[in-house]
N, C-alpha and C positions, 0 to 999 in steps of 0.2 A: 629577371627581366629588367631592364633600363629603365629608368624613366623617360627617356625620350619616346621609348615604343610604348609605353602604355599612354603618354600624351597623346600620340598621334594613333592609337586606337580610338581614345574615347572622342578624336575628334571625329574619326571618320564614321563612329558606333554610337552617337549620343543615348541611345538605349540600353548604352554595356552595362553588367551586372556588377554591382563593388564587392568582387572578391574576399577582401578580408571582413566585411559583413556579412555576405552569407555563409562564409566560412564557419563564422562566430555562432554566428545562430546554428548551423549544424552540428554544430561542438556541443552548445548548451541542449539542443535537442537527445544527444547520444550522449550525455550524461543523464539526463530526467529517465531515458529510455534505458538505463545501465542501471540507475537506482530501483524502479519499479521492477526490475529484473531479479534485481538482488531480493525487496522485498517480497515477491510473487515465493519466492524461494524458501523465506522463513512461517508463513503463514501456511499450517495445515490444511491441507484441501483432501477430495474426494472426489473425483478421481487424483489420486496424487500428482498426475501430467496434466492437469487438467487446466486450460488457460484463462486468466482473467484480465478480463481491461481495464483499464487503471482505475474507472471507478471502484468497480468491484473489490479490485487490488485496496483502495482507501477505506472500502466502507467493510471490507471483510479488516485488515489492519487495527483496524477502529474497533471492533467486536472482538477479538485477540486480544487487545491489549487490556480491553474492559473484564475479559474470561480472566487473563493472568492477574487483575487485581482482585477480583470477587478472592480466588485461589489465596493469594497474602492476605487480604482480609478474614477470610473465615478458616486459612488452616486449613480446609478440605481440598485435596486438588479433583473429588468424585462429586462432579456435578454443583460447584459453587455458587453459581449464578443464582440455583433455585433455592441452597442455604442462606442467599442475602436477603430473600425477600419472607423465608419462612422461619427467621431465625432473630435475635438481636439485633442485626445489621440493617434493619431495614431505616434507620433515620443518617446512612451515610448519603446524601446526598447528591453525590457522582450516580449512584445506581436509580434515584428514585424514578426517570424517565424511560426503561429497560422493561422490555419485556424478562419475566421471570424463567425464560429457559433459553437459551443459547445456539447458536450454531456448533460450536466447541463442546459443549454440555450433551449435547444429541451426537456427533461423531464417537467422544468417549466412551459414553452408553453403548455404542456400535461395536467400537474396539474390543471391551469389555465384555460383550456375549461371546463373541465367536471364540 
């Protein structure tokens, strides 16, 4: 488009939208929404299709990433979370605020009987 014509849009449309702003904001919208995507994807669930909203997606995240370090801390990958707080590890100070069983820790358990 010309600049002449978009001059003489915005004069006749004083309420025109500035395209390469909400452009931009869409761009950055369909990035955050491509990343939560990617991450929904690495985060075990049950149902395995099963959809979450980004809260979800952050606070389940968050619980994962706390299950994968109990897992390097204690050596155990069977049910760690409840070896940090019944075992030596209970003065690492990342876990002291955690409940002592896991969203991950109960899935495993799951996996494990059947």
């Amino acid at each position: 488009m010309s600049v002449d014509f978009m001059n003489k849009f915005q004069i006749m449309n004083p309420d025109h939208i500035d395209f390469p702003k909400q452009r931009h904001q869409a761009n950055a919208r369909e990035s955050v929404n491509s990343a939560f995507t990617k991450l929904r994807h690495l985060i075990p669930t049950e149902p395995v299709d099963r959809k979450l909203s980004k809260i979800e997606t952050l606070r389940l995240a968050q619980s994962y990433i706390d299950h994968l370090a109990a897992v390097l801390i204690t050596g155990n990958p069977n049910q760690p979370c409840s070896n940090i707080f019944h075992g030596d590890y209970e003065k690492v100070n990342h876990f002291q605020n955690r409940s002592n069983i896991c969203t991950f820790c109960v899935w495993q358990r799951k996996l494990n009987s059947k």
